[in-house]
C-alpha positions, -999 to 999 in steps of 0.1 A, spaced: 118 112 25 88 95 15 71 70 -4 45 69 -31 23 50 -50 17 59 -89 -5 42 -110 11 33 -144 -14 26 -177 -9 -9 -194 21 -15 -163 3 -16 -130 14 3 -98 47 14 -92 63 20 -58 88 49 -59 107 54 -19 131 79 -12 115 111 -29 103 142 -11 68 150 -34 47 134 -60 67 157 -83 99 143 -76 81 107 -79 67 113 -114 105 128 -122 121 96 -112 99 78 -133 107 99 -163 146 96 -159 145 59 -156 130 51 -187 148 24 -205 142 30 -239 145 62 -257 114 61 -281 92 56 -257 77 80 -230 75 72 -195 46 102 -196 26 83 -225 22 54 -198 15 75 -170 -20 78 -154 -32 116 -141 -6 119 -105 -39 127 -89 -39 95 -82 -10 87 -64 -3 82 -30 21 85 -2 24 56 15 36 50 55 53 16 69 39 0 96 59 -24 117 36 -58 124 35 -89 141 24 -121 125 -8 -122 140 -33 -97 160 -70 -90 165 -86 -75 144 -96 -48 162 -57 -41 173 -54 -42 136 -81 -13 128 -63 8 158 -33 6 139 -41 19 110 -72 44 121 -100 20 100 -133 5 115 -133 -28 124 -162 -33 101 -145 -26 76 -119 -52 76 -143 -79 84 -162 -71 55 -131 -70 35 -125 -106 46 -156 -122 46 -156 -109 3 -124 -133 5 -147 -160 21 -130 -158 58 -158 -152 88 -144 -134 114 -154 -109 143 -134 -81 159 -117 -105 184 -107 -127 157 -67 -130 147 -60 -121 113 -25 -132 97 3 -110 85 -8 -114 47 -40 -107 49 -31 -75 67 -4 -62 41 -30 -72 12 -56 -46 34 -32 -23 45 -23 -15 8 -53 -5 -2 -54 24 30 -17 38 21 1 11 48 33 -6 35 34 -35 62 71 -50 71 73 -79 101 79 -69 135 112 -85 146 120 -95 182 150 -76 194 
């Protein structure tokens, strides 16, 4: 099962999990449409660009360079993303469990808390 991201004209993004394809995405989100006039398909963007998305277990904090490990991006990259957001940081620097789920969606990463067991 997987999970995927689909752009939706005039809605935003829409988050559709347990399906096995895109296809089977852009189906549920043709059967679900709550009123009959109107066509989920008239709303919908080109599939090209959706997504599947992975989840990532995190902690509340971690470097950012355990952070770009994680989820196969350049440190850079993420320190440039957060300096745009006015936060100076280097790749020993912590960054918080928001700001990682705000990055990690734009690479495909759904993130959920790591909980102690």
């Amino acid at each position: 099962m997987g999970i995927f991201r689909l752009k939706v004209v005039q809605r935003g993004t829409v988050i559709v999990d347990g399906v096995d394809s895109l296809e089977e995405a852009e189906e549920y989100l043709e059967s679900c449409n709550p009123v009959d006039d109107v066509k989920w398909s008239g709303f919908l963007e080109a599939m090209q660009g959706g997504i599947e998305l992975q989840k990532i277990n995190i902690p509340d904090y971690m470097t950012i360079k355990e952070f770009a490990d994680r989820i196969s991006v350049k440190p850079a990259e993420i320190i440039k993303w957060l300096f745009l957001r006015g936060k100076i940081a280097d790749f020993k620097s912590a960054i918080c469990f928001d700001d990682m789920r705000e990055f990690a969606d734009g690479y495909g990463f759904i993130c959920e808390k790591e909980t102690e067991e």
